[in-house]
C-alpha positions in Angstrom: 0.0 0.0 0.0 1.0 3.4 -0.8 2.2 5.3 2.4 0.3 8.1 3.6 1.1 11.7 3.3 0.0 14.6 4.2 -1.6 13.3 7.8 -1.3 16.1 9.5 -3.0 18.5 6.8 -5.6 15.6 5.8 -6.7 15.8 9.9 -6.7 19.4 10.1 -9.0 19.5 7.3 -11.1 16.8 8.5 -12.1 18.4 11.7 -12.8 22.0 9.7 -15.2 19.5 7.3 -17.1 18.2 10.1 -17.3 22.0 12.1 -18.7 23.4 8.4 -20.3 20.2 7.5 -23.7 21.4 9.3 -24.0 24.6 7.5 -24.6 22.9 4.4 -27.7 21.2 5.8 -31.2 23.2 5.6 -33.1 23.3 8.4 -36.6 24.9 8.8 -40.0 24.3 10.1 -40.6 22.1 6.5 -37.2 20.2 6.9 -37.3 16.1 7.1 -34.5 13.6 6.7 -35.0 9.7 5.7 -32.0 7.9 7.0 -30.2 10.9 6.0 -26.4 10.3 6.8 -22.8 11.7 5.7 -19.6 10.0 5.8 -16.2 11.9 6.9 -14.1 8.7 6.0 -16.1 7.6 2.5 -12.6 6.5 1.4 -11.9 4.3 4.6 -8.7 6.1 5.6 -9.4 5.0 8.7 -9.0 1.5 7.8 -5.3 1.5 7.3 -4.4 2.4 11.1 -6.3 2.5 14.8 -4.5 5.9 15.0 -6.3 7.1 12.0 -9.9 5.7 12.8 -9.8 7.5 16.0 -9.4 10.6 14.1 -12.4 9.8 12.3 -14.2 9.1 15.3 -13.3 12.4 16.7 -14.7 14.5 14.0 -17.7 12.3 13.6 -18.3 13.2 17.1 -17.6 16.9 17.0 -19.9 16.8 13.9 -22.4 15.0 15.7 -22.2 17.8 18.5 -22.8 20.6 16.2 -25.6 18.9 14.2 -27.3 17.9 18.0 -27.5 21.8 18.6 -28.6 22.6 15.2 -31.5 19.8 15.3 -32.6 21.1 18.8 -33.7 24.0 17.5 -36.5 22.7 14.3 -38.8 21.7 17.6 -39.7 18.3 15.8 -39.3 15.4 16.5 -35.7 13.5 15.2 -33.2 10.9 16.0 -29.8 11.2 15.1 -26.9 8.7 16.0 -23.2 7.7 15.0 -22.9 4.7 12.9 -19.7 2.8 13.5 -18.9 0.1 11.5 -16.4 -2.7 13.0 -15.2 -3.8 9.6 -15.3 -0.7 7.5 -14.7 3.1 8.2 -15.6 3.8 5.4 -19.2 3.2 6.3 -18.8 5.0 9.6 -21.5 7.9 9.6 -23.7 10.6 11.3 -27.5 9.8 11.1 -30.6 12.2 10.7 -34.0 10.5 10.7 -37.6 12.2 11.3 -41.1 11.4 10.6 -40.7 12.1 6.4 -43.4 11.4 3.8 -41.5 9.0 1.9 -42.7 6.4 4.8 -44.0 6.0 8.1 -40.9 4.8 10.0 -40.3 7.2 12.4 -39.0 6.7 15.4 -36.4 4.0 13.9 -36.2 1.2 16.9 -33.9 -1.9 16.2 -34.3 -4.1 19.4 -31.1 -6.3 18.1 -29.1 -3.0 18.9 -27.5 -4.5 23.0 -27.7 -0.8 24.9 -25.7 -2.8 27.7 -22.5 -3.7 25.6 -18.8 -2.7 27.2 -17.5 0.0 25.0 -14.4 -1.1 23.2 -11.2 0.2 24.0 -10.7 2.3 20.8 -13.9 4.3 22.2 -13.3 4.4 25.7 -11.5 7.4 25.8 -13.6 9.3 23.2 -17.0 8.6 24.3 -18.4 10.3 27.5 -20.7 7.7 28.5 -22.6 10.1 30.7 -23.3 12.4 27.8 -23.9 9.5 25.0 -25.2 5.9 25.2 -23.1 3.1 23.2 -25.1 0.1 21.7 -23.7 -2.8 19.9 -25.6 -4.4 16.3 -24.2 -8.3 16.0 -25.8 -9.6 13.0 -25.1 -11.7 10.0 -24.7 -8.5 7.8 -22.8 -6.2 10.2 -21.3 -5.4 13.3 -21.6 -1.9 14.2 -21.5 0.3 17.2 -24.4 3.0 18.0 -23.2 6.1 19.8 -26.5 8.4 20.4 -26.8 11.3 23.0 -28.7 10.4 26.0 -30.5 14.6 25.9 -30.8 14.9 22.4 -33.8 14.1 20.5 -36.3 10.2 20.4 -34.2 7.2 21.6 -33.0 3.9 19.3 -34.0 2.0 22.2 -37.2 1.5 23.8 -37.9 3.0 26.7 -38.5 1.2 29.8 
């Protein structure tokens, strides 16, 4: 593989991407997202070294931050989560989802998602588990971990 240069340029710009990345997204009283999600590492940098996919996870999370704020203030209803897949950063993403007319499948639940999983060690550090909850997918398809903020808008899980 081709050695990678330019890392310290390529992770500046990364975390200016995901601070400007919200600004691109229109939000009024008429706004409504399907599974709408953006990737920060669509070309699976983060893939090559643990170093790297922590940086990923750090923008997704400051992006995730900003876009939190921003979706407070529609007043609607929404869920938004961080997608992170185990075998591909690539596919790692922020999530918007409210109710939409293209169907009537808002609020996503998945009850396969385990809300009680440890939080892998890559994470640990990165994710305040007061602030966000961590949930684990294990299916034939995918493993993936959930990372969605405990104050922020209609829970993944069900509530008890």
């Amino acid at each position: 593989m081709k050695k990678f240069r330019g890392k310290r340029r390529y992770f500046h710009n990364l975390q200016e991407l995901a601070n400007v990345q919200t600004s691109y997204i229109t939000l009024d009283k008429d706004a409504w997202f399907d599974f709408w999600h953006t990737h920060l590492d669509f070309e699976g940098i983060g893939n090559i070294r643990l170093k790297f996919r922590r940086e990923h996870v750090k923008a997704h999370l400051n992006f995730y931050k900003s876009l939190l704020v921003q979706m407070d203030s529609i007043k609607k209803p929404y869920q938004s989560w961080i997608y992170i897949h185990m075998d591909d950063a690539g596919q790692d993403a922020v999530y918007i989802h409210t109710p939409n007319p293209n169907s009537d499948n808002f609020p996503y639940k998945n009850d396969d998602i385990d809300w009680s999983c440890s939080v892998p060690e890559f994470l640990n550090d990165l994710v305040d588990l007061n602030t966000y909850r961590v949930g684990f997918l294990n299916s034939p398809y995918e493993q993936a971990y959930y990372i969605q903020a405990k104050s922020y808008g209609v829970p993944l899980q069900k509530q008890k």
